[in-house]
PDB file as gemmi writes it, atoms N, CA and C in Angstrom:
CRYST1    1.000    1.000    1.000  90.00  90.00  90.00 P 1                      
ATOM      1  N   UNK A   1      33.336 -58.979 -28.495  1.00  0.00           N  
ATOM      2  CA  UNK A   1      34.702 -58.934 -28.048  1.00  0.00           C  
ATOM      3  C   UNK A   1      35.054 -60.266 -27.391  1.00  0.00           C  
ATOM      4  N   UNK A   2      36.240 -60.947 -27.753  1.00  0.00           N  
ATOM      5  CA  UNK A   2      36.744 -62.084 -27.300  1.00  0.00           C  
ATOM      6  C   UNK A   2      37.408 -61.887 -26.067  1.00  0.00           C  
ATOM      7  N   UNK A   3      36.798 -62.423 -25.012  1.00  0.00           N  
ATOM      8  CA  UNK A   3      37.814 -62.247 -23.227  1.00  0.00           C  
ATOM      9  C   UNK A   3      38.883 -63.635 -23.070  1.00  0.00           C  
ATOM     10  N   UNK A   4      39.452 -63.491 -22.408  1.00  0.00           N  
ATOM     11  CA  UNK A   4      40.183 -64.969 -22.213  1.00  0.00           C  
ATOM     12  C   UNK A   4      40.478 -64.425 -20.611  1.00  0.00           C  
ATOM     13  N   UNK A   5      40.396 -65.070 -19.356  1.00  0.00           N  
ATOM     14  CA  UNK A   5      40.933 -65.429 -18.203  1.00  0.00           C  
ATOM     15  C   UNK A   5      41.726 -66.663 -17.802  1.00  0.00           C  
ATOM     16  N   UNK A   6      43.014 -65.958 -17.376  1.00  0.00           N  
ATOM     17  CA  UNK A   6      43.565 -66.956 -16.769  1.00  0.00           C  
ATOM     18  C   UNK A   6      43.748 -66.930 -15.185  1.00  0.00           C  
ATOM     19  N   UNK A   7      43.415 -67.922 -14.342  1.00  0.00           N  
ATOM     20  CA  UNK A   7      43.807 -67.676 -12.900  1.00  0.00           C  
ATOM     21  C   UNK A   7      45.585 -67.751 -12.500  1.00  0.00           C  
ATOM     22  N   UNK A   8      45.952 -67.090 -12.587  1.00  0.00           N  
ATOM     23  CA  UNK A   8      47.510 -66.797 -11.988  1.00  0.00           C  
ATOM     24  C   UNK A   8      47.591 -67.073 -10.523  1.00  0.00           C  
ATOM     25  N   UNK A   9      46.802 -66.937  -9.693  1.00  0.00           N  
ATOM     26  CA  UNK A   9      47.161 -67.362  -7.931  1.00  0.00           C  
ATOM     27  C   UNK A   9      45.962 -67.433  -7.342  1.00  0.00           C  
ATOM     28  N   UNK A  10      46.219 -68.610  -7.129  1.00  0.00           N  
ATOM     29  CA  UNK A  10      44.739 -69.461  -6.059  1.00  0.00           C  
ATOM     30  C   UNK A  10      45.863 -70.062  -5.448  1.00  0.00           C  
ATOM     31  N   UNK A  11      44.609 -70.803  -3.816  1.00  0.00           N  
ATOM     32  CA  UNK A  11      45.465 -72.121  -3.221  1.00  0.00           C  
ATOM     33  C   UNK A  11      45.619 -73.125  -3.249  1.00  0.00           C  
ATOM     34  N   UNK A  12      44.780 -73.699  -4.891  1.00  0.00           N  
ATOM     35  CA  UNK A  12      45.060 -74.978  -4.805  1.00  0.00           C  
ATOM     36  C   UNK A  12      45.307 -74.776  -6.359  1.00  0.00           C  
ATOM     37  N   UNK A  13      46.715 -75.790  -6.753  1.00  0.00           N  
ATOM     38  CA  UNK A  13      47.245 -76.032  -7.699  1.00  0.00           C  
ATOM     39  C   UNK A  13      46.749 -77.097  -8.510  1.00  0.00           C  
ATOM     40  N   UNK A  14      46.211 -77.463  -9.548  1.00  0.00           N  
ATOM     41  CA  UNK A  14      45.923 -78.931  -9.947  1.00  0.00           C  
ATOM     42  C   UNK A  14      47.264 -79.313 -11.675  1.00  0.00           C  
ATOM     43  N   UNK A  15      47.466 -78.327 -11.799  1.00  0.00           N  
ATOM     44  CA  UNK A  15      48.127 -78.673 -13.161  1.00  0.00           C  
ATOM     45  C   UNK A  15      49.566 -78.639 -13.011  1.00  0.00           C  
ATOM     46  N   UNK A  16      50.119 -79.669 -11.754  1.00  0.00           N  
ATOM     47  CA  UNK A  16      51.331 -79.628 -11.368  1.00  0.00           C  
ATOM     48  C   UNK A  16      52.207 -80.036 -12.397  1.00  0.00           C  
ATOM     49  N   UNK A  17      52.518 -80.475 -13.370  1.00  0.00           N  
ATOM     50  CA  UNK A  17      52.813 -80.909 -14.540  1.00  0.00           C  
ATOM     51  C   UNK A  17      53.443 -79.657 -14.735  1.00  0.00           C  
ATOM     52  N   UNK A  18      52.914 -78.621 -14.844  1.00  0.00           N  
ATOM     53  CA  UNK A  18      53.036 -77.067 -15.633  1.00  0.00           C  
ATOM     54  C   UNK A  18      54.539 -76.355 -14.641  1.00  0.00           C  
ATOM     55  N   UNK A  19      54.518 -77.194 -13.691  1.00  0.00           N  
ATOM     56  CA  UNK A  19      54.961 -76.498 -12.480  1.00  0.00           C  
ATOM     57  C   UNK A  19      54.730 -74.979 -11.835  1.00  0.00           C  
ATOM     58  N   UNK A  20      53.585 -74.725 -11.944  1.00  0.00           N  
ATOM     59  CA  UNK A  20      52.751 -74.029 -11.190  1.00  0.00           C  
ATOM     60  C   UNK A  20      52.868 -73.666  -9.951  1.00  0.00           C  
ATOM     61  N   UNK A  21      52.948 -72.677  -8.901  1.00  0.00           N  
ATOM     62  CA  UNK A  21      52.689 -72.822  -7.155  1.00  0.00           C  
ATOM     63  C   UNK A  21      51.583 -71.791  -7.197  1.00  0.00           C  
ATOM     64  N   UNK A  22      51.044 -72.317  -5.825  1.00  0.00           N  
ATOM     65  CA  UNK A  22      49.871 -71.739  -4.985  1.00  0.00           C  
ATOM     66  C   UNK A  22      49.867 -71.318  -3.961  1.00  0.00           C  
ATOM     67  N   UNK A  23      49.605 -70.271  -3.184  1.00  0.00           N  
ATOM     68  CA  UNK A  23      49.425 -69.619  -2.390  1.00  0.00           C  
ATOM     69  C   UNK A  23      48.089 -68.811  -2.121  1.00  0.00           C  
ATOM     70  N   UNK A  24      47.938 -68.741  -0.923  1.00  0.00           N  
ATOM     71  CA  UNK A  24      46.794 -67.967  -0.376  1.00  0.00           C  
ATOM     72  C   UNK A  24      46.789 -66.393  -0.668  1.00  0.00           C  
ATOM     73  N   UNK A  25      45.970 -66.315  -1.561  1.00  0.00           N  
ATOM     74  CA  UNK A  25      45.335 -65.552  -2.471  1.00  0.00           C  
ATOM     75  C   UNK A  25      44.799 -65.230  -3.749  1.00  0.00           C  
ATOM     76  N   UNK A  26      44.926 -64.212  -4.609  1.00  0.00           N  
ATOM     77  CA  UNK A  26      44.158 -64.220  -6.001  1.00  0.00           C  
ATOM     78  C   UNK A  26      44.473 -63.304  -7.062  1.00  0.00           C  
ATOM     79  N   UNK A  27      45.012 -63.910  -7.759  1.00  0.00           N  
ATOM     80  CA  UNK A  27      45.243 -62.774  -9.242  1.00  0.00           C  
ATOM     81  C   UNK A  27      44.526 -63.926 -10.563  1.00  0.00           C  
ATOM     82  N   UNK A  28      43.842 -62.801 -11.166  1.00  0.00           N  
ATOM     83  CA  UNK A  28      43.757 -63.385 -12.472  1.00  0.00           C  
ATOM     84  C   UNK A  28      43.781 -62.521 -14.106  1.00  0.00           C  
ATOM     85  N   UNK A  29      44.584 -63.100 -14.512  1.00  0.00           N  
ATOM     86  CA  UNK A  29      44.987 -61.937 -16.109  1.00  0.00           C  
ATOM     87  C   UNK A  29      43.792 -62.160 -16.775  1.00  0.00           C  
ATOM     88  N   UNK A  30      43.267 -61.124 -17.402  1.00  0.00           N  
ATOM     89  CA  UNK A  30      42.233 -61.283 -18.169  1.00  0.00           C  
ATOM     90  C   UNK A  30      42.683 -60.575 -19.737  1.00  0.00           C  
ATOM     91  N   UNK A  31      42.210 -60.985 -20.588  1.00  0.00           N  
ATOM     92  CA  UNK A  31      42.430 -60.669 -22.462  1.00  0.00           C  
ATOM     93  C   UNK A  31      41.137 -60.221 -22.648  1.00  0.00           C  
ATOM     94  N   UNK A  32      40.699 -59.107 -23.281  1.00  0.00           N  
ATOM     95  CA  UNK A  32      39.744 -58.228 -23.166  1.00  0.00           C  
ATOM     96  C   UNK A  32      39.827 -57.519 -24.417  1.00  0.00           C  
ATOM     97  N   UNK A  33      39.883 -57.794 -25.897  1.00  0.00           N  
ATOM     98  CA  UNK A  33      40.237 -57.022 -27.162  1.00  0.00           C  
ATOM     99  C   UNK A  33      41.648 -57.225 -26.997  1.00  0.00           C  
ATOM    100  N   UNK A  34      42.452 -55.444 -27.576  1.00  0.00           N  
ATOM    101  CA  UNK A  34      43.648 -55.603 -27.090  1.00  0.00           C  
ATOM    102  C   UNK A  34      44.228 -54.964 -25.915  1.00  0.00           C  
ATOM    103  N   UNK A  35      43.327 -55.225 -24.539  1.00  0.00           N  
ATOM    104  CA  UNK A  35      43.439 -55.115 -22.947  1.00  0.00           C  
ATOM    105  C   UNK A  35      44.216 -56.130 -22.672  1.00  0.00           C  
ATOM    106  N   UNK A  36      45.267 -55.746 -21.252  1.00  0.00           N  
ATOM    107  CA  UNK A  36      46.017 -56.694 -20.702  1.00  0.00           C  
ATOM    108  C   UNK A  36      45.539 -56.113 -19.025  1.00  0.00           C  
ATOM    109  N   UNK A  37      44.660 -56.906 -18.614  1.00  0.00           N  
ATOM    110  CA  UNK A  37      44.666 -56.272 -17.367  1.00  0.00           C  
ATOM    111  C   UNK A  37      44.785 -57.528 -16.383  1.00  0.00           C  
ATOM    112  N   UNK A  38      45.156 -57.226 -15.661  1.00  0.00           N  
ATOM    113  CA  UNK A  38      45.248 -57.916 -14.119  1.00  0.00           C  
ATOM    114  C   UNK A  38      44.462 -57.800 -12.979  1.00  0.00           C  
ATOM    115  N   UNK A  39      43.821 -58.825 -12.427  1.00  0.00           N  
ATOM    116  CA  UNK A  39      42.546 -58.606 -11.170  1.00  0.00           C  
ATOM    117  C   UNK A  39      43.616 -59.103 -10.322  1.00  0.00           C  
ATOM    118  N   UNK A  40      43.607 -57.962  -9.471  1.00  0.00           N  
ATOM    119  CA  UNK A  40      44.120 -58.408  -8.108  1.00  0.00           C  
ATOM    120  C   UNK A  40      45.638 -59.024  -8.359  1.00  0.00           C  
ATOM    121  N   UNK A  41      46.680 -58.966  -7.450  1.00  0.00           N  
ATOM    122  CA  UNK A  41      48.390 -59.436  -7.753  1.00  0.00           C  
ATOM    123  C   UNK A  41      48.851 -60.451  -6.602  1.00  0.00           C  
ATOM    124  N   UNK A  42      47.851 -60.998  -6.069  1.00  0.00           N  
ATOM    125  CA  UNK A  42      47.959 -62.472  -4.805  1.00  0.00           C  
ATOM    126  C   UNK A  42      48.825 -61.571  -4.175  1.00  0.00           C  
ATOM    127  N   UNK A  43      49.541 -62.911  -2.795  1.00  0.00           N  
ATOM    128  CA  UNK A  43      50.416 -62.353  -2.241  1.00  0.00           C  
ATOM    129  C   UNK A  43      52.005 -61.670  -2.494  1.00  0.00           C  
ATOM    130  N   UNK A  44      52.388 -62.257  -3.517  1.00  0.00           N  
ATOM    131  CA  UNK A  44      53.590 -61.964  -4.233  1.00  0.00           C  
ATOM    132  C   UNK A  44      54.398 -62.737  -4.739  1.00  0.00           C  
ATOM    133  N   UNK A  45      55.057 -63.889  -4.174  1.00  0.00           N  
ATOM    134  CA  UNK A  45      55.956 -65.466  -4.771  1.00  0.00           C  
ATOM    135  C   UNK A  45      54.772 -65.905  -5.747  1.00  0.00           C  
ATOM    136  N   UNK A  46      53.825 -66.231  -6.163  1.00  0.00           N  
ATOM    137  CA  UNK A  46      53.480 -66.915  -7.016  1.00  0.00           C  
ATOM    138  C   UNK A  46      52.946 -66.368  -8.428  1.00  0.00           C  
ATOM    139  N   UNK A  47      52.804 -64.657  -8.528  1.00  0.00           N  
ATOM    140  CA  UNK A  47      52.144 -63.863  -9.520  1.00  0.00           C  
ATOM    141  C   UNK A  47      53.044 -64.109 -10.356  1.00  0.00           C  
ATOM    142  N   UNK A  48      54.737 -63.660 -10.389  1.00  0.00           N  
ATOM    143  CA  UNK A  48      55.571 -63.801 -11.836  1.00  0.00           C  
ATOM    144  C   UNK A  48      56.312 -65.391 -11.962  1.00  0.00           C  
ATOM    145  N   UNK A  49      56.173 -66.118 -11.044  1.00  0.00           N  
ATOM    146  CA  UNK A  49      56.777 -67.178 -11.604  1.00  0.00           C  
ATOM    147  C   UNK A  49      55.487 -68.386 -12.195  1.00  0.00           C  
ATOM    148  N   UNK A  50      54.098 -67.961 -11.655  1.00  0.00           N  
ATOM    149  CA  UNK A  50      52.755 -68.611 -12.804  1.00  0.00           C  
ATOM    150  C   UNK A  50      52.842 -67.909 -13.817  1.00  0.00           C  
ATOM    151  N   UNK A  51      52.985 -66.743 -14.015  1.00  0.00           N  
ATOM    152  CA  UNK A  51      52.758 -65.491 -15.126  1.00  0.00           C  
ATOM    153  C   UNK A  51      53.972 -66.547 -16.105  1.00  0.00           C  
ATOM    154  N   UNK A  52      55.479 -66.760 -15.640  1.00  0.00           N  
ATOM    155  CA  UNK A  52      56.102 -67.169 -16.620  1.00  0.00           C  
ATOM    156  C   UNK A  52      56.280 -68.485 -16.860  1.00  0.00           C  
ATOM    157  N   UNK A  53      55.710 -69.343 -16.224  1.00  0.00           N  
ATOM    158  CA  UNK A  53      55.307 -70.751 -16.512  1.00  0.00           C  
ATOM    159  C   UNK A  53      54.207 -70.739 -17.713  1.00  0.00           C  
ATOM    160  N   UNK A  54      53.268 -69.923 -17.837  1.00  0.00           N  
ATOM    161  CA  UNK A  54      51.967 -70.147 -18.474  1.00  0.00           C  
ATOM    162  C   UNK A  54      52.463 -68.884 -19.616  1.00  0.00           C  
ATOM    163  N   UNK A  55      53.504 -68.479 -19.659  1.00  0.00           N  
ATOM    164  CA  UNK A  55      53.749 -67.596 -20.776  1.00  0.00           C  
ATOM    165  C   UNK A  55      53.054 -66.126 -20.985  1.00  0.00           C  
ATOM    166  N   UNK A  56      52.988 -65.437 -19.457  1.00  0.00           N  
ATOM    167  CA  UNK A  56      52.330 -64.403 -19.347  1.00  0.00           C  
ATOM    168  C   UNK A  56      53.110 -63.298 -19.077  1.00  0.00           C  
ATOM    169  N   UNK A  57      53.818 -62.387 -20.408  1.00  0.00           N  
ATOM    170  CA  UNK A  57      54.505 -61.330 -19.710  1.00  0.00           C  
ATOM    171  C   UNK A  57      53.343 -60.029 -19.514  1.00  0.00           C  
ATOM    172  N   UNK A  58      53.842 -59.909 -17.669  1.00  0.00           N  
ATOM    173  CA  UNK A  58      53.387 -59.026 -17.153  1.00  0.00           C  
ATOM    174  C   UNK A  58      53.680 -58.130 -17.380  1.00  0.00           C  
ATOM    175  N   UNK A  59      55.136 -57.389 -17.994  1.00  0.00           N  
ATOM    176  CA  UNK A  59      55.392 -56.220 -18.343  1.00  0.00           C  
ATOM    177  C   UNK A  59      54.688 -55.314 -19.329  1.00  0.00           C  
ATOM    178  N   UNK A  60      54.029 -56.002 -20.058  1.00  0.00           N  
ATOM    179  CA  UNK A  60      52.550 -55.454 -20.987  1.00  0.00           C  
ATOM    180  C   UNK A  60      51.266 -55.212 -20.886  1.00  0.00           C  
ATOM    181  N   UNK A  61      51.351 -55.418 -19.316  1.00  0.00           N  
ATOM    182  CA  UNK A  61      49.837 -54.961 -18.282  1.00  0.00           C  
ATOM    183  C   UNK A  61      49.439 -53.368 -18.695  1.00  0.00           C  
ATOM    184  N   UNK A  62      47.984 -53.424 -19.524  1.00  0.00           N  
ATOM    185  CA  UNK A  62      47.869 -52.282 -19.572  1.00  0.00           C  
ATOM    186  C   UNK A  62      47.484 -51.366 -18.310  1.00  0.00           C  
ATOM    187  N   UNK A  63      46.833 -52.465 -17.273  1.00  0.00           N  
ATOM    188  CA  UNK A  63      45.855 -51.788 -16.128  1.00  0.00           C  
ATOM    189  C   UNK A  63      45.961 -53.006 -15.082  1.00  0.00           C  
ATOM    190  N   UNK A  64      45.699 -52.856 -13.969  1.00  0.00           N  
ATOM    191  CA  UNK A  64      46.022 -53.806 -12.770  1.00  0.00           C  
ATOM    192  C   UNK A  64      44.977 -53.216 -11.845  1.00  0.00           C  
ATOM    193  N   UNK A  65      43.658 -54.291 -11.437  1.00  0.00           N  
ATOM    194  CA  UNK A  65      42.756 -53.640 -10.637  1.00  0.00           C  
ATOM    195  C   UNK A  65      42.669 -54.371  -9.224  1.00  0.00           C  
ATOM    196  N   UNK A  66      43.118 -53.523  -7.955  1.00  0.00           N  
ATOM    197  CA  UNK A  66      42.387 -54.280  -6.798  1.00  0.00           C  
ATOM    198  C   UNK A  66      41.383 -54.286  -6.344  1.00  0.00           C  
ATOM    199  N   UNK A  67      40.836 -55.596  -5.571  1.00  0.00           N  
ATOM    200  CA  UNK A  67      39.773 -55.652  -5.209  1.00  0.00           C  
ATOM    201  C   UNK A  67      39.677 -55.004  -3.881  1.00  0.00           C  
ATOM    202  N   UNK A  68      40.604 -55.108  -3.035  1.00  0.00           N  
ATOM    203  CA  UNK A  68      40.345 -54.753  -1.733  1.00  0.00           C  
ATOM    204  C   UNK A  68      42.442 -54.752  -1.252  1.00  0.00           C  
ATOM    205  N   UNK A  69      42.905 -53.959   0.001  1.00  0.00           N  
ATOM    206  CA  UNK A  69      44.185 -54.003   0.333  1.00  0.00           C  
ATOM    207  C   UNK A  69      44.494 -54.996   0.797  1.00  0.00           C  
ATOM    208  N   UNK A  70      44.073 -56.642   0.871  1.00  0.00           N  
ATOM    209  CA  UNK A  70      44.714 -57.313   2.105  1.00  0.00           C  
ATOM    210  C   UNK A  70      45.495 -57.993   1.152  1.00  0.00           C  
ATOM    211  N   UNK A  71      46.931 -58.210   2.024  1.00  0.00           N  
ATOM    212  CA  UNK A  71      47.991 -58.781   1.579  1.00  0.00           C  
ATOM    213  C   UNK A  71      47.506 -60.061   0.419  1.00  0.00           C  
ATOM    214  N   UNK A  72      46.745 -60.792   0.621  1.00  0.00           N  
ATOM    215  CA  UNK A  72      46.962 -61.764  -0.165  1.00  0.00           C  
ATOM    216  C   UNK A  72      46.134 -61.604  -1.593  1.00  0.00           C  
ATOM    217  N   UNK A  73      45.941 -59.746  -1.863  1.00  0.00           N  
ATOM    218  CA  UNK A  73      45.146 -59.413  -2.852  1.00  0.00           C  
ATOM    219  C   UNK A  73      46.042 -58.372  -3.899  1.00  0.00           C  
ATOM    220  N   UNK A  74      47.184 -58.027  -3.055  1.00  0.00           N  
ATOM    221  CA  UNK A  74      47.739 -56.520  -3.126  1.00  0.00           C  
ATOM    222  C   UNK A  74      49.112 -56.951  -2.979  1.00  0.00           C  
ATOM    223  N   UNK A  75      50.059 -58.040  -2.268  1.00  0.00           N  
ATOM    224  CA  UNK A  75      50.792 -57.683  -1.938  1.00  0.00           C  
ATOM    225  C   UNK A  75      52.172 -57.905  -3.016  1.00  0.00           C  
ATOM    226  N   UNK A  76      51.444 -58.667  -4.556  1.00  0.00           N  
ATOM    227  CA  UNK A  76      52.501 -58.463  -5.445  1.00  0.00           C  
ATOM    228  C   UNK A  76      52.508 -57.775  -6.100  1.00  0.00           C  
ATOM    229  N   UNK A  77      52.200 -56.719  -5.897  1.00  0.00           N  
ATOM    230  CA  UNK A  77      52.646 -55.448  -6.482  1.00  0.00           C  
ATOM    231  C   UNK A  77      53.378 -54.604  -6.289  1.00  0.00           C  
ATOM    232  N   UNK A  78      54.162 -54.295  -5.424  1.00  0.00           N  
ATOM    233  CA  UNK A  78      55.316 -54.448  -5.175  1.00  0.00           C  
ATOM    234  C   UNK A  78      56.086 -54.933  -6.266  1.00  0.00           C  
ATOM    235  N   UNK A  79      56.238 -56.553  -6.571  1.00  0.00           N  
ATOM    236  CA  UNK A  79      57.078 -57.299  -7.244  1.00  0.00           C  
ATOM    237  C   UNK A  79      56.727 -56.310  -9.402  1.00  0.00           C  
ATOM    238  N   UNK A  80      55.185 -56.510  -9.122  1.00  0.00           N  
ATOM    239  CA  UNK A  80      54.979 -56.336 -10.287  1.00  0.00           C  
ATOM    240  C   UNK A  80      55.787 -55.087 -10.853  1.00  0.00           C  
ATOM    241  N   UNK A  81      55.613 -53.988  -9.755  1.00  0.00           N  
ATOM    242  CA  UNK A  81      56.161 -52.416 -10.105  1.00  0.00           C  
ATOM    243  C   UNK A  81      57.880 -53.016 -10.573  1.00  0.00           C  
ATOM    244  N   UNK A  82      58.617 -53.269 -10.273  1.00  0.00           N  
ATOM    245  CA  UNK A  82      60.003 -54.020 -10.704  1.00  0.00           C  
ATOM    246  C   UNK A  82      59.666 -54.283 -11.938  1.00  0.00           C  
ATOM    247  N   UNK A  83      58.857 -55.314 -12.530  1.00  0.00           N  
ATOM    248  CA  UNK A  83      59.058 -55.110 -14.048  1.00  0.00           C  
ATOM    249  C   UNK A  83      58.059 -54.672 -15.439  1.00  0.00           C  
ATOM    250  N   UNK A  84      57.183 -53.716 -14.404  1.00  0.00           N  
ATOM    251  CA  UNK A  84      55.858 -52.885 -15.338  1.00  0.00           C  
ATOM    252  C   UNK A  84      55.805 -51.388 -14.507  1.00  0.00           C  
ATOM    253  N   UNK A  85      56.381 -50.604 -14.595  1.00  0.00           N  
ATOM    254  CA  UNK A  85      55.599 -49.646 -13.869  1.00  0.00           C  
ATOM    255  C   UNK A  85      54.706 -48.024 -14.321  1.00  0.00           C  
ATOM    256  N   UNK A  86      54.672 -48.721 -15.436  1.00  0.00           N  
ATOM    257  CA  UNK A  86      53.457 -47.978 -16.308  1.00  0.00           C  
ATOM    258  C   UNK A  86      52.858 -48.571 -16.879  1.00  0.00           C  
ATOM    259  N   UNK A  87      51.442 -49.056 -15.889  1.00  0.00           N  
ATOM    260  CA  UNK A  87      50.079 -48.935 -15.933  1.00  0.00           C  
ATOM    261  C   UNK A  87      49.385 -48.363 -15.423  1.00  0.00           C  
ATOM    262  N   UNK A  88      47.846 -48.469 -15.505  1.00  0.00           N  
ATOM    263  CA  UNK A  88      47.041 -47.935 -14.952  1.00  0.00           C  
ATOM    264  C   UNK A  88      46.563 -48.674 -13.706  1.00  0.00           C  
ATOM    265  N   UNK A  89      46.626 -48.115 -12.508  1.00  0.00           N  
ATOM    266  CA  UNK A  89      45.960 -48.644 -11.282  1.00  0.00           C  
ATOM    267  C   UNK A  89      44.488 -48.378 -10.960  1.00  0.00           C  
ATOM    268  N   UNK A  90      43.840 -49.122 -11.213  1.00  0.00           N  
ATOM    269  CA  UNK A  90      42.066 -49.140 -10.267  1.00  0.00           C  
ATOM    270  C   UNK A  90      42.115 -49.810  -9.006  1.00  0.00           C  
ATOM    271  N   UNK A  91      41.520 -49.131  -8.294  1.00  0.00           N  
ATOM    272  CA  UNK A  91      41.469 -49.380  -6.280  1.00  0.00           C  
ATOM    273  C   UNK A  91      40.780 -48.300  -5.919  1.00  0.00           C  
ATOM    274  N   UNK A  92      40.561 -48.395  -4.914  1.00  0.00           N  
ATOM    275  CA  UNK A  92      39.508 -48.080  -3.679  1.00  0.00           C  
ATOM    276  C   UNK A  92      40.825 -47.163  -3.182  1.00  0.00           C  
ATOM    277  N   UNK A  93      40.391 -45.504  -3.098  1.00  0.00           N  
ATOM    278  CA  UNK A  93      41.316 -44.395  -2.652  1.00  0.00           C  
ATOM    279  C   UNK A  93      42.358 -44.911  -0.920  1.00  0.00           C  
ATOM    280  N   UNK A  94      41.335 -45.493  -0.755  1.00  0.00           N  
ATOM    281  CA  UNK A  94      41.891 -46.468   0.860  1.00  0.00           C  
ATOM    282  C   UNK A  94      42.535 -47.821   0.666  1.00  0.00           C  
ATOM    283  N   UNK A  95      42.787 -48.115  -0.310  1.00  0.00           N  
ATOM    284  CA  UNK A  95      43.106 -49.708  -0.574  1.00  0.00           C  
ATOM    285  C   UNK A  95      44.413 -50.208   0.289  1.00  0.00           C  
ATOM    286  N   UNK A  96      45.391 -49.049   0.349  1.00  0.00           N  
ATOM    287  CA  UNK A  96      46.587 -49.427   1.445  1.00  0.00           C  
ATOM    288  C   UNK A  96      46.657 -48.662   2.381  1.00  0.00           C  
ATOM    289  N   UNK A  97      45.248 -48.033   3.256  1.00  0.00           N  
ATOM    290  CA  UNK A  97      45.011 -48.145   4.496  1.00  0.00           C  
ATOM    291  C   UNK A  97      45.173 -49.185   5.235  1.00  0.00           C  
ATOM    292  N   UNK A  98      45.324 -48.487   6.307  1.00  0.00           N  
ATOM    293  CA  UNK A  98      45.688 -49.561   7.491  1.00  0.00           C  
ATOM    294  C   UNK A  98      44.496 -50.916   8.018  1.00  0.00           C  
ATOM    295  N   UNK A  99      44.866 -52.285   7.808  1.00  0.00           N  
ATOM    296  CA  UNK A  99      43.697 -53.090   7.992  1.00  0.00           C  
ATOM    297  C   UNK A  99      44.483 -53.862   9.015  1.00  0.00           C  
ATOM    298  N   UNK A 100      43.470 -54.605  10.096  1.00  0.00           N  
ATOM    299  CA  UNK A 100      43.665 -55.459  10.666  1.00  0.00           C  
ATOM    300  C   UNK A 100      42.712 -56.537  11.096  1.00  0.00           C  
ATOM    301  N   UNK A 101      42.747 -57.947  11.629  1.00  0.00           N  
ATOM    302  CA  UNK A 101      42.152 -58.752  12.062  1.00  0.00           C  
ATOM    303  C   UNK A 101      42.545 -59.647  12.954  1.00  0.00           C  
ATOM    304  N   UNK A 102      41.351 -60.175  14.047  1.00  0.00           N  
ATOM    305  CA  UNK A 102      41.746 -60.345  15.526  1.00  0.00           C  
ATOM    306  C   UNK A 102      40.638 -59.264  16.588  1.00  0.00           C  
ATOM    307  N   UNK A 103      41.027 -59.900  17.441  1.00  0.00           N  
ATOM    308  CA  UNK A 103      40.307 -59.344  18.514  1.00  0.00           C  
ATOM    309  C   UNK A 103      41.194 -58.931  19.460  1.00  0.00           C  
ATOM    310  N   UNK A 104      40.887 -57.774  20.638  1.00  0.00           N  
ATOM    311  CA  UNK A 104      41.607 -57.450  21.871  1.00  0.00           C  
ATOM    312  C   UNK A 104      42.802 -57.033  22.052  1.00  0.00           C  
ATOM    313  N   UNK A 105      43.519 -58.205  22.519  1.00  0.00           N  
ATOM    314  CA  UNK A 105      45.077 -57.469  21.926  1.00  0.00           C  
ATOM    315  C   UNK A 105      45.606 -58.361  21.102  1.00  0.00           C  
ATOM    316  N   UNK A 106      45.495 -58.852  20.451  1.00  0.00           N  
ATOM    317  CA  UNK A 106      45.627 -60.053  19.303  1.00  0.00           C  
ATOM    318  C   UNK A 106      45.327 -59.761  18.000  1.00  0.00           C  
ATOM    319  N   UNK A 107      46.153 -58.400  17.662  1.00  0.00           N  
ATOM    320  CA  UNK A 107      45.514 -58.032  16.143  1.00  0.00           C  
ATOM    321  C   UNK A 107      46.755 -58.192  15.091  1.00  0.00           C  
ATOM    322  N   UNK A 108      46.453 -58.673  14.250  1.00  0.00           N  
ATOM    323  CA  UNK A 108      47.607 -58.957  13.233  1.00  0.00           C  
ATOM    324  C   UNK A 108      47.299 -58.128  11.947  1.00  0.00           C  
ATOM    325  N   UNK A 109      47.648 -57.358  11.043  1.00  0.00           N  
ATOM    326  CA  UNK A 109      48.106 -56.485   9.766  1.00  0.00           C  
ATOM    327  C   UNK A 109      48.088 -57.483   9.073  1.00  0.00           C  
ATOM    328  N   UNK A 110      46.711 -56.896   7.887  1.00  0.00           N  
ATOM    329  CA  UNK A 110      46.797 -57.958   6.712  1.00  0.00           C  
ATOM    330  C   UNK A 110      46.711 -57.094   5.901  1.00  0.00           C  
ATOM    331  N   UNK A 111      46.868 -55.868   5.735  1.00  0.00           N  
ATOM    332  CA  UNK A 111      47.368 -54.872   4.568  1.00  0.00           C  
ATOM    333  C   UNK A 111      48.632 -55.381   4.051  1.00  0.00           C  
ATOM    334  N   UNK A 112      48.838 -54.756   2.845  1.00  0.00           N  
ATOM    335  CA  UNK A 112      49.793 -54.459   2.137  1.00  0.00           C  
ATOM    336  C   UNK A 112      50.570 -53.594   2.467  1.00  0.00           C  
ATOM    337  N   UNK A 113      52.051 -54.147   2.418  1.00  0.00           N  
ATOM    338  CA  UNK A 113      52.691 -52.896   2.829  1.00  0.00           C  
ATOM    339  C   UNK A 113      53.996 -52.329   2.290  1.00  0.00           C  
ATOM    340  N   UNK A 114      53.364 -51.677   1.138  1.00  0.00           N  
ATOM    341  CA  UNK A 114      53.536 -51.126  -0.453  1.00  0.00           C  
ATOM    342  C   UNK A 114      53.692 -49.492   0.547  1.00  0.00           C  
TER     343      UNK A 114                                                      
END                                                                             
């Protein structure tokens, strides 16, 4: 079976030419036979406007898997549900449980908040 990956959202951009943006986090489309799945949907501004720079319609996602709930893994999905919202979701039954990080009284929400 032939795979193809593309990285859709990292934080560092190199193929500015493409006009590409980056942000802190991670999605990457993967081609899998005739699979359209999605790892992870970054934070959200950069999943559909790389997706349509690089000629990736998302609306043909068969399946969309997270790795874990924190915003910069989860939080474009949201955006994605707007123009796919029949696929299949894989996640962790807790994935948009409540997360935080920090100490004492200094805790900041890095869930998704889908």
């Amino acid at each position: 079976m032939k795979f193809k990956v593309i990285t859709l959202v990292e934080n560092a951009v190199t193929q500015s030419s493409k006009k590409l943006i980056g942000e802190h986090g991670l999605s990457f489309y993967i081609e899998a036979g005739d699979r359209r799945i999605l790892f992870d949907t970054g934070q959200d501004s950069a999943l559909a406007h790389n997706a349509k720079v690089l000629g990736i319609d998302l609306s043909q996602l068969d399946s969309v898997v997270l790795s874990h709930g924190h915003y910069d893994h989860s939080g474009g999905l949201r955006s994605l549900l707007g123009c796919n919202p029949d696929f299949t979701l894989y996640a962790h039954p807790d994935v948009f449980g409540e997360k935080v990080k920090g100490a004492d009284k200094k805790l900041k929400y890095i869930r998704n908040t889908l």
